[in-house]
C-alpha positions in Angstrom: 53.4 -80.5 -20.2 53.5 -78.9 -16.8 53.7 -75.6 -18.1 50.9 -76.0 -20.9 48.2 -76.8 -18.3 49.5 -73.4 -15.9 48.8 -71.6 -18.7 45.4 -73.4 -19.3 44.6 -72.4 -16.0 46.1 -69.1 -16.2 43.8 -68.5 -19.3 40.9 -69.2 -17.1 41.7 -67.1 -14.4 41.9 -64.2 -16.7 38.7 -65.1 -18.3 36.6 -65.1 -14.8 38.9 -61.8 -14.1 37.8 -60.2 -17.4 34.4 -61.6 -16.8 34.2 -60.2 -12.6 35.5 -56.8 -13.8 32.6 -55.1 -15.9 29.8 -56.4 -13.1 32.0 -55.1 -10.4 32.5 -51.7 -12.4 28.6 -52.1 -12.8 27.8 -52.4 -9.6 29.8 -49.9 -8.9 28.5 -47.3 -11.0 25.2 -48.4 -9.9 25.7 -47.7 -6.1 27.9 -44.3 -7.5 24.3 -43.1 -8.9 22.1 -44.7 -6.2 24.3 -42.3 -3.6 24.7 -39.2 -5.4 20.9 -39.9 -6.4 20.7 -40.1 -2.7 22.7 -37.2 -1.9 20.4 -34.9 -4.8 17.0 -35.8 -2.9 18.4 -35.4 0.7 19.5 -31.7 -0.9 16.5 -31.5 -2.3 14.3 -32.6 0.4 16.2 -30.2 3.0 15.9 -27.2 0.5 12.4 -27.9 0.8 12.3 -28.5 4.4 13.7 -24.8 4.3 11.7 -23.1 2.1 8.4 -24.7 3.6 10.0 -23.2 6.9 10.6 -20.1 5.0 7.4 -19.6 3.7 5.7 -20.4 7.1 7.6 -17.7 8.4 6.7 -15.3 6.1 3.3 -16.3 6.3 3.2 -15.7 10.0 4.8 -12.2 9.2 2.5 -11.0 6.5 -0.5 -12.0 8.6 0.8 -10.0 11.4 1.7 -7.0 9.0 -2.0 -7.5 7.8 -3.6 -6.7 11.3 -1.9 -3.8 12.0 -2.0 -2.4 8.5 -6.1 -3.0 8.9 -5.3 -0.8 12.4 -3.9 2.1 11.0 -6.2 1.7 7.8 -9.4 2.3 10.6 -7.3 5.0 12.3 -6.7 6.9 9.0 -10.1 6.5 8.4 -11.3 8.3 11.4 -8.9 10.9 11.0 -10.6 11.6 7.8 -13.9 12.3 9.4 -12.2 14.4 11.9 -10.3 16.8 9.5 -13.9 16.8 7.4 -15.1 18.1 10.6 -12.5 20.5 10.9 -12.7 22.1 7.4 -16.5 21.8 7.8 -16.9 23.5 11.3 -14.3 26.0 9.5 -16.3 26.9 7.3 -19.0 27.8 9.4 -17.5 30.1 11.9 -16.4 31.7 9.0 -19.9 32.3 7.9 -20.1 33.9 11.3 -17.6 36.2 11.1 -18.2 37.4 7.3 -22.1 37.6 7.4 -21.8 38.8 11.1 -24.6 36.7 12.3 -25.7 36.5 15.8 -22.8 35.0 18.2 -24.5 32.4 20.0 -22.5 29.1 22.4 -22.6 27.0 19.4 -20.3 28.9 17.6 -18.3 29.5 20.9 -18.0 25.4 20.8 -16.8 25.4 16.7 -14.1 28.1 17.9 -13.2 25.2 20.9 -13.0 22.5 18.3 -11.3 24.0 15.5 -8.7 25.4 17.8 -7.1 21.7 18.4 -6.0 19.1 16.2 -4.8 15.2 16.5 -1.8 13.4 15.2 -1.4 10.1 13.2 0.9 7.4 15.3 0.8 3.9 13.2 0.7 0.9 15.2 3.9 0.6 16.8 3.9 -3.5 15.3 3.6 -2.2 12.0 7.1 0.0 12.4 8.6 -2.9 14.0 7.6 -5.5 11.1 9.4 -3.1 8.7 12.1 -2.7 10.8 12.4 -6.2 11.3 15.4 -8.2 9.4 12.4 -10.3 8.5 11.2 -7.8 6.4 13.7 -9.3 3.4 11.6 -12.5 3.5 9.0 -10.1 1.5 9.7 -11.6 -2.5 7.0 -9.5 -3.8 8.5 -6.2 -5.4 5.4 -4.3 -5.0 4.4 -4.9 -1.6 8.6 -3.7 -0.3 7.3 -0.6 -2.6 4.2 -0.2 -1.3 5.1 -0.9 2.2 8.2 1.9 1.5 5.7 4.6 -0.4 3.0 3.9 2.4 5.2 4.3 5.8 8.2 5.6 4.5 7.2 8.5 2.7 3.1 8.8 3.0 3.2 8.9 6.8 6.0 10.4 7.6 5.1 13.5 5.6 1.6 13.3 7.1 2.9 13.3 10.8 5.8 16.3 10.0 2.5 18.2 8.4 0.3 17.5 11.1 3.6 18.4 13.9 4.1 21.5 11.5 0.1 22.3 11.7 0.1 21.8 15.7 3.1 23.8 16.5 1.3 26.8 13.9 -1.7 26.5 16.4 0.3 27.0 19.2 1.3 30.9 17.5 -2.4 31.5 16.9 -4.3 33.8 19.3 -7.5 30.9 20.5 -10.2 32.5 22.6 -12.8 29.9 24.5 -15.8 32.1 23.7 -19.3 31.7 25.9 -21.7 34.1 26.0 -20.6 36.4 28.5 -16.9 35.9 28.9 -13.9 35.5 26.9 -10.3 33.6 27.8 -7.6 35.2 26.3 -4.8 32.7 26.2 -2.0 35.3 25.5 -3.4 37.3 28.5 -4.6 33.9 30.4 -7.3 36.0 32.2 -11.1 36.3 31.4 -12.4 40.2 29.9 -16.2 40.8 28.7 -17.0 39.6 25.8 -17.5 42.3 23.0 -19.1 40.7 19.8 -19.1 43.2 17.6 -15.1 43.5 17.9 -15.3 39.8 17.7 -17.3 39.7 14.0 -15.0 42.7 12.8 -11.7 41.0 14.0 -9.8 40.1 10.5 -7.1 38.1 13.0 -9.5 35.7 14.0 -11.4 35.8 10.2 -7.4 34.8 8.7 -7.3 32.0 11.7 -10.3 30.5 10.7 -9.3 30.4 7.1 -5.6 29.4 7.6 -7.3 26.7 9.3 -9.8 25.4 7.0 -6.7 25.3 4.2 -4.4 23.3 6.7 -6.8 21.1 7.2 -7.7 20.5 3.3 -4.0 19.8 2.8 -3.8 17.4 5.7 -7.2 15.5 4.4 -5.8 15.5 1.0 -2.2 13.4 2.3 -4.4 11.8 4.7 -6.6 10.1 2.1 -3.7 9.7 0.0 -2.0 7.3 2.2 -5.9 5.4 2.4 -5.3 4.7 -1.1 -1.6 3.6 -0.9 -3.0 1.2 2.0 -5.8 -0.4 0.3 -4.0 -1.6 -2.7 -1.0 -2.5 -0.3 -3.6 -4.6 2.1 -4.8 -6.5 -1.3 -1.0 -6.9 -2.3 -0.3 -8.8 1.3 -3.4 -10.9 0.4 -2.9 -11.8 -2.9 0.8 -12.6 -1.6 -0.7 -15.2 1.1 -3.2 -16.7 -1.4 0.1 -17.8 -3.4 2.3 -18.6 -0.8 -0.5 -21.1 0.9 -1.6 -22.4 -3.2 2.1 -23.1 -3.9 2.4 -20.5 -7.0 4.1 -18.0 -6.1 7.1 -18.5 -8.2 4.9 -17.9 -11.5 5.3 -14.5 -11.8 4.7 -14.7 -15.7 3.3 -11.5 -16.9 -0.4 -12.1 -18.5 -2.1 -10.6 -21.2 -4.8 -8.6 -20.1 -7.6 -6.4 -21.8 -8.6 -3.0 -20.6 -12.2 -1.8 -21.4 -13.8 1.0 -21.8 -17.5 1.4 -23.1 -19.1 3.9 -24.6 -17.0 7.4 -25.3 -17.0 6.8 -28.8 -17.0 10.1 -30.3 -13.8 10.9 -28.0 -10.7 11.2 -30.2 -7.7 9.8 -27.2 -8.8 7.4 -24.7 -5.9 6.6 -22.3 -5.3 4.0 -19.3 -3.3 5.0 -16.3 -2.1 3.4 -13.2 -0.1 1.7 -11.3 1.7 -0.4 -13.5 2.8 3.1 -15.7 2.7 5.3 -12.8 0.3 6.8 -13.7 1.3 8.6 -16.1 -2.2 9.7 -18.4 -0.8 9.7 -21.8 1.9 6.6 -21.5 -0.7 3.8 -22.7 -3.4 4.8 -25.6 -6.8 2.6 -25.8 -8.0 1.2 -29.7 -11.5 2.4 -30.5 -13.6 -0.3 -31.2 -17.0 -1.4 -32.0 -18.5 -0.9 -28.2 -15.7 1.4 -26.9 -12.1 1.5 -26.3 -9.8 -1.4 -25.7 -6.0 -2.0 -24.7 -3.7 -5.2 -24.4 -1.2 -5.0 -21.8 1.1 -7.4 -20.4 1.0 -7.6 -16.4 2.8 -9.4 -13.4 -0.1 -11.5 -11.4 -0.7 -8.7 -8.8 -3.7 -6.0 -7.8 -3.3 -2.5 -9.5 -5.4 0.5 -9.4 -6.2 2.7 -12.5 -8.4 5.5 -13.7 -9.2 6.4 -17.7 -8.3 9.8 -19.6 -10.6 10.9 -22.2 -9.3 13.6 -24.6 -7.7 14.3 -21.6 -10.3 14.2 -19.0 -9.6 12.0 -16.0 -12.7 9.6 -15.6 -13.6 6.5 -13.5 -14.2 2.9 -14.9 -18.1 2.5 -14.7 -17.8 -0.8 -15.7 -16.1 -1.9 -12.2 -17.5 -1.6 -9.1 -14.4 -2.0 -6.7 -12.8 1.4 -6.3 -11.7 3.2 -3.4 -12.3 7.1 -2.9 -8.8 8.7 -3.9 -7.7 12.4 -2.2 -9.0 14.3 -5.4 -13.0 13.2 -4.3 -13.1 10.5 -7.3 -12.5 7.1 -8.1 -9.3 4.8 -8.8 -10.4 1.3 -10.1 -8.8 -1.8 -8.6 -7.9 -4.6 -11.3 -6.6 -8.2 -10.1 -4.4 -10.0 -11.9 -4.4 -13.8 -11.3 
């Protein structure tokens, strides 16, 4: 009998064993998920710990980048008006000279001015930003490009024109003219003046002129990197509106309509800009009922743009923000949100 009621007991054992087993398994599966549960959102939490840190970081970076892009902006501007100047004053001694009218100290002072010219130096921040290992922090594609096609290529070229200008002044023969005397730099001592050499002198006639082309060149690059800036200044603020919003990661290309009005006896309308490089015959417009049209499929992002028609470059005058481009009209800026 003995052995009958061990294995009565036995039997129960196993049945509180077999009954313990699945809620300790349960519980620990349950404390398996609550820790690796655990585990995903303290991951989670410090990935967004870092990328909050990131994104301050960049923040604080393309704000910097910002002011001292708006620096050289004003400093490129005012180099415009001075080579405008230049070419303009140009010009007018060489009215002197051709039509040989009376020499007076005004002249002598457009003879002074012309004879000089100033060089571009960007803020030194703005070099070290892009210099800067922080520089990688930038996701957006087109403000690396922009920031490479503005400094890297506009500006440098500019400054080795402008060196190459300076040092072709420094060859030319510059008298400081009054109306008595004349300095002769070569001779660096002061003769009587005699004007009617003066007018006649085709040296100082191909000066003048070799110095009103320079100085349309260097205008031309000079308002060419302008452009380059402005869209790149709206690229950094666009960037900062996203970063501080939270959407920055949607980089889902939109559909977008161009317009044109009017033009409807044209046979080719065409778009080009940015976003084809502008390339006048990569993007053809549908005629429609009040114009031209075109669908296009765009990265959120600024671009700029100008129309062909039957291949005529024209300006949008359906959009009033433009900035003056180096061929004296009008690219179109279009936002893309």
């Amino acid at each position: 009998m003995k052995p009958a009621k061990h294995n009565r007991q036995s039997s129960g054992m196993e049945q509180m064993f077999q009954f313990a087993r699945p809620i300790d398994l349960l519980t620990v599966l349950v404390h398996l998920t609550l820790i690796t549960t655990g585990a995903f959102i303290a991951l989670f939490l410090t990935n967004l710990h870092e990328e909050k840190k990131k994104n301050e970081k960049e923040v604080v970076m393309l704000e910097q980048l910002h002011q001292n892009l708006m620096v050289d902006q004003q400093g490129l501007q005012s180099l415009v008006q001075y080579r405008k100047g230049l070419i303009r004053d140009s010009r007018a001694v060489k009215k002197f000279l051709v039509l040989q009218l009376p020499w007076n100290d005004s002249i002598s002072n457009l003879i002074f001015h012309i004879s000089g010219t100033n060089l571009f130096f960007p803020h030194i921040g703005t070099f070290e930003s892009l210099k800067s290992t922080g520089i990688d922090l930038i996701q957006n594609p087109d403000i690396r490009f922009g920031l490479f096609s503005t400094y890297e290529e506009n500006i440098k070229s500019l400054h080795a024109t402008e060196s190459n200008y300076a040092e072709l002044l420094n060859h030319f023969w510059i008298p400081l003219i009054s109306d008595h005397l004349m300095l002769d730099s070569s001779l660096a001592f002061l003769t009587p003046v005699d004007f009617e050499s003066v007018k006649k002198n085709t040296r100082m006639l191909n000066m003048v002129s070799v110095i009103a082309i320079e100085n349309d060149g260097l205008l031309t690059q000079t308002m060419h990197s302008l452009v380059d800036m402005s869209i790149l200044l709206k690229q950094i603020e666009f960037e900062l509106e996203r970063i501080k919003s939270g959407n920055r990661n949607d980089i889902a290309p939109r559909k977008t309509r161009m317009v044109l009005i009017g033009y409807r006896d044209a046979k080719v309308v065409t778009v080009a800009g940015t976003f084809n490089q502008w390339e006048p015959n990569a993007d053809s417009m549908v005629r429609s009922n009040n114009g031209w049209y075109l669908d296009l499929l765009l990265a959120p992002g600024w671009y700029m743009y100008r129309f062909t028609v039957d291949g005529v470059w024209i300006d949008d005058p359906g959009n009033t923000e433009t900035v003056l481009n180096e061929f004296h009209s009008y690219n179109s800026f279009l936002k893309v949100e």
